[in-house]
N, C-alpha and C positions, 0 to 999 in steps of 0.2 A: 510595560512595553519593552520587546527588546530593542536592545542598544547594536549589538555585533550580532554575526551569527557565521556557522561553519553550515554549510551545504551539501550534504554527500551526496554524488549523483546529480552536477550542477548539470551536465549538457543534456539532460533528458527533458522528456514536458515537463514537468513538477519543476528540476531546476530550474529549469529556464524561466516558468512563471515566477519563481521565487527570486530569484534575482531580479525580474522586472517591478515585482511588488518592491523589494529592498530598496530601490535605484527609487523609486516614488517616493517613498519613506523615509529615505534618508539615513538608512539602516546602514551601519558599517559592515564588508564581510572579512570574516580573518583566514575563512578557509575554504578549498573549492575541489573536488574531487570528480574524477571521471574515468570511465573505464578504457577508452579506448580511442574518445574525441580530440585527439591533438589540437588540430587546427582550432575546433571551437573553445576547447579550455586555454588555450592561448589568449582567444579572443577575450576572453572572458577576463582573464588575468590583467589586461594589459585596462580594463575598464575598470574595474574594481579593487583594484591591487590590493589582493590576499596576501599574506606572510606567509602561509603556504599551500603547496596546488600539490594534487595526487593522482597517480595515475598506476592503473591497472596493473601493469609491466613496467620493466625493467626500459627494457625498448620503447616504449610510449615515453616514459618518464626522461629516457635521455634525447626523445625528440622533442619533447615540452622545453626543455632546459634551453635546447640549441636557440626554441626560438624566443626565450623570452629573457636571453642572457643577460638582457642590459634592464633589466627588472631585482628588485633587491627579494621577488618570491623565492623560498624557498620549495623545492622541487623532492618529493618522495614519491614513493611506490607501494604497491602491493597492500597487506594488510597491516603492518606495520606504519604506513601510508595512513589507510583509515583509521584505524586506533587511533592516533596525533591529532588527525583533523577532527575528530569525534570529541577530544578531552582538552582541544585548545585553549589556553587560558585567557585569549582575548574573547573570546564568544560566549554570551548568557542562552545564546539557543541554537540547538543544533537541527537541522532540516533533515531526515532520514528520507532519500528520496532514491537511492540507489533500488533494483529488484533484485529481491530472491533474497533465499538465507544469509547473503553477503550481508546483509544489515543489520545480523541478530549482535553478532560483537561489537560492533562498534556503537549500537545503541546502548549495551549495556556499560561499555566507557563513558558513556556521556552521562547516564543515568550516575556511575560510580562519582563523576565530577559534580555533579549539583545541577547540572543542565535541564534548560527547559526542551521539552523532544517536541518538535512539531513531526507529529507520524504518519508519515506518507508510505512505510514500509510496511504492507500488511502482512507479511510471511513473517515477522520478528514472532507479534503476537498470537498469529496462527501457531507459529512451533513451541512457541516457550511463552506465551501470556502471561500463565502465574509466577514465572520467576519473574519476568519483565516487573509485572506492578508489587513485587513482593522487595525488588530492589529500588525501585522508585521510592515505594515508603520509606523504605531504611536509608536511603541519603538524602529524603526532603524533595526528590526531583519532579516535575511537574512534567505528564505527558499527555499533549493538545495534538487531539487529531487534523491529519489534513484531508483524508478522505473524504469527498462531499458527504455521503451516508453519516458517517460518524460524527464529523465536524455538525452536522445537523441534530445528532442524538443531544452531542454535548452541549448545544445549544438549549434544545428543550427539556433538558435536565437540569440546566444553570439551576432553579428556582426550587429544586425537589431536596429538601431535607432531610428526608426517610426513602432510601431505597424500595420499601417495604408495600410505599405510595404508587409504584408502578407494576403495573397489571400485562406491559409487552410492552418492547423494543416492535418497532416495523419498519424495517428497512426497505428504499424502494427501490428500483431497478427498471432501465429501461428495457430488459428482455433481448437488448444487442440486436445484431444484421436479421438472424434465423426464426426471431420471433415469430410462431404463428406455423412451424414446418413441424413434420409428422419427422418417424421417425425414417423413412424409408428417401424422404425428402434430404434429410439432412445426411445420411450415407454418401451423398455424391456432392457435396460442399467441400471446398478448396480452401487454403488459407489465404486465398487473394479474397475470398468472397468474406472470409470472416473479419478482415480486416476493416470492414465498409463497416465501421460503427455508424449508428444515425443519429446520435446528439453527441457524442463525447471525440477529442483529437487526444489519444494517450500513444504510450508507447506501444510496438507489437505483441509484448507477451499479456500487458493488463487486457487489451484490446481481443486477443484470442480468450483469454479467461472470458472477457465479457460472453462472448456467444456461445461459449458451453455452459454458461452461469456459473462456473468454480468460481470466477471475481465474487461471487454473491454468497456463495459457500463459503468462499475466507473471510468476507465481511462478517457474516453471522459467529463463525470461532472470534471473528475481532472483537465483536461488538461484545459476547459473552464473558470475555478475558475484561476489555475495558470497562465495561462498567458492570462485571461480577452477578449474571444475572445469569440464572443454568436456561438450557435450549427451550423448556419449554415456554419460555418469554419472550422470545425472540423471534418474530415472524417477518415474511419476505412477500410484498405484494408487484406484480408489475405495473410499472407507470408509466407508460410509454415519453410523455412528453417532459420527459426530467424537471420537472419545476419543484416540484414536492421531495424533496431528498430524504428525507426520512419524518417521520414521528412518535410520539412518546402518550402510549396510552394510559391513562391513570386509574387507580381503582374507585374513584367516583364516576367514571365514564368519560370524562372530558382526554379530548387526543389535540395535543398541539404536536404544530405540523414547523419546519422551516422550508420554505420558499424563496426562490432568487434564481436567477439567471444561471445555464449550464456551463459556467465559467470557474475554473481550477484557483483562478486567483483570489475568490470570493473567502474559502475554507485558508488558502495561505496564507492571506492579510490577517485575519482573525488566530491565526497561529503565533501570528507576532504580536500583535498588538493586544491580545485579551491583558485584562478585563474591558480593556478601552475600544471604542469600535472608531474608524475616521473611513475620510472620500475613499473611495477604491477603484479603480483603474476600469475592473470591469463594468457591464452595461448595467443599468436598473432593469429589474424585474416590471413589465407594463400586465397588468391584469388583463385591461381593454383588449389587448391587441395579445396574446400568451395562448389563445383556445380554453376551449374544455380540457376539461383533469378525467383519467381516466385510470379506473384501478382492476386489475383482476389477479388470481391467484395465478403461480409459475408452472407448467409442467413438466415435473419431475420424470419422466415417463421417458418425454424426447430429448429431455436434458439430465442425466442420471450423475454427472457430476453434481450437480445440488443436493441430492440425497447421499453422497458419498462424502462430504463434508460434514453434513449432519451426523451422520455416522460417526467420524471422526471427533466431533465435537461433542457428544457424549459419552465417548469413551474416554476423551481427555488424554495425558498424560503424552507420548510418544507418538500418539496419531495423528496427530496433526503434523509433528514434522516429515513424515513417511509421505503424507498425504498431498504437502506443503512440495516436498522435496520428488517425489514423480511426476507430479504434474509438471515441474519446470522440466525435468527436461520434456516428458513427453510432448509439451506446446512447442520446444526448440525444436524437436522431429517434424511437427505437424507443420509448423513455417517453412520445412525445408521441402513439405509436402512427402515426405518418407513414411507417413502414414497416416491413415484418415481420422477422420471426425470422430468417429466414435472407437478407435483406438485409444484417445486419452483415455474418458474413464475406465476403459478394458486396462491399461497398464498401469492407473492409479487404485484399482480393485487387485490387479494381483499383487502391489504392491503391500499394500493394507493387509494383504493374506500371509505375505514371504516373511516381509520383518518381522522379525520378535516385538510384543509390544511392552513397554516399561511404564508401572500406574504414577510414578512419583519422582520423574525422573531431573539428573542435574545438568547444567550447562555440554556436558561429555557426551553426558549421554542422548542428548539431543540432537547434539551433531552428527553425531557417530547413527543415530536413526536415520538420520537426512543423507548419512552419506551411500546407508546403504538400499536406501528409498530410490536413489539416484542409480546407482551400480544395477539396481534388478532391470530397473526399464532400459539402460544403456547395455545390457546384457542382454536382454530379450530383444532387441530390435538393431542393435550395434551403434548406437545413438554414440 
């Protein structure tokens, strides 16, 4: 079980849950990051007094300082900032809860330290998976998903000694706000409208990912990185009523499923605490009173970022960060409502087309994909 832990990305939902599980647990924190939340990483600090807090900027970071001066925290910045709080030597587990490719370095400083990764950052392993678990092996580091989907694979795989045993990954999904719209329907959807998730409170960009299904496209490159298992095992059914978070089909036929309440705290407790399970903060899952379960396949048709991830995920190597790295900005345009709904996969398709793609690529060159994944759509649209 961890003892300390560092939190990148405390002031968001993931932090914040995570910190509410720690403060339960009794979990010590030594380190606490955020990009822009002054006042609440203040708040933060002054509760759990970290050794050091991290902020975005220069400016954020000297307004953290003013107010928590009479605090013995130490105060950084920038990436240099994350790097620290990611290889702290007070902490056995590091929370990656920050979004977007901001969290592929600093998870692999945690990995390089021996850290256990609770992984809440799904663009690390979208962009770079195989380095991801190829440095994990080579320093012993241990990484436990916090994604509900995932956290639930790893669950149903605890028991499975042979890879070779499983016949499909099925990840579920509740289909988000749009479920059930054509595509002529979804042309005139707003990012106020897409923000109206029906079972899940995350931040805005996971939140817009949900209702195009790209959240579900990065799960499937996650799931395929994490537990080493090529696309065609890896299937996506919709569940509307989030109870069933994923399952694990075997080659005897037998499919276990994990079940529990649509609560974020559920997969975070279990990030710290494995192999051990205790009380948890959030609700019990009631059968009696939960409804029917209800499964059908996604339509890729009205949701073409699903199939544009697939894409991505069996080409492997630099497509995923191209793919990873347009989509974020193009959801930042579409929150600003600078261009519509079906604009993302239009400039995550031309993106996938512009970049050059690399089949075996290293830390460099991954970034340097993402950066320029990011420049076509910021160029096409003045993003």
């Amino acid at each position: 079980m961890s003892k300390c832990i560092s939190v990148l990305g405390s002031t968001g939902s993931i932090g914040r849950q995570t910190l509410d599980v720690a403060e339960k647990l009794g979990v010590r924190v030594a380190a606490l990051t955020a990009e822009r939340s002054v006042d609440r990483l203040a708040e933060q600090c002054r509760i759990f007094r970290p050794s050091l807090a991290v902020m975005g900027s220069e400016a954020a970071a000297k307004a953290l300082k003013a107010q928590i001066a009479d605090l013995p925290t130490e105060v950084m910045w920038g990436k240099a900032g994350l790097l620290a709080a990611a290889a702290h030597p007070d902490a056995d587990t590091v929370i990656t809860a920050v979004v977007g490719m901001i969290g592929l370095e600093p998870t692999m400083a945690a990995l390089k330290a021996g850290k256990r990764i609770g992984l809440a950052n799904k663009e690390t392993m979208v962009c770079a998976g195989e380095l991801v678990m190829a440095t994990a092996k080579a320093y012993g580091a241990e990484i436990i998903p916090v994604d509900s989907e995932h956290s639930a694979l790893f669950q149903c795989l605890a028991g499975c000694v042979d890879r070779q045993e499983v016949r499909r990954l099925i990840l579920t999904c509740s289909g988000g706000p749009f479920f059930g719209m054509n595509r002529e329907e979804l042309k005139l959807v707003r990012s106020a409208d897409a923000l109206k998730h029906p079972t899940w409170k995350m931040g805005p960009k996971i939140t817009i990912d949900c209702s195009t299904l790209m959240n579900k496209g990065l799960e499937v490159i996650e799931a395929m990185r994490l537990y080493e298992l090529p696309l065609a095992q890896v299937d996506v059914v919709i569940h509307r009523q989030s109870v069933v978070h994923s399952l694990v089909e075997y080659c005897d036929g037998a499919v276990l499923a994990q079940l529990g309440s649509p609560d974020m705290r559920l997969p975070i407790q279990l990030a710290l605490t494995w192999p051990n399970r205790m009380a948890c903060p959030a609700p019990n899952l009631d059968l009696l009173t939960c409804g029917a379960l209800s499964f059908c396949a996604p339509d890729e048709e009205a949701f073409p970022c699903l199939k544009l991830a697939k894409e991505a995920a069996k080409a492997g190597g630099t497509a995923g960060a191209v793919l990873s790295g347009a989509n974020e900005v193009a959801v930042g345009l579409y929150l600003r409502d600078a261009i519509g709904f079906y604009d993302i996969p239009a400039l995550v398709r031309g993106a996938m087309d512009a970049v050059p793609f690399t089949g075996n690529p290293g830390l460099e060159t991954i970034i340097e994909a993402d950066r320029l994944a990011r420049q076509y759509v910021s160029s096409t649209f003045g993003g």
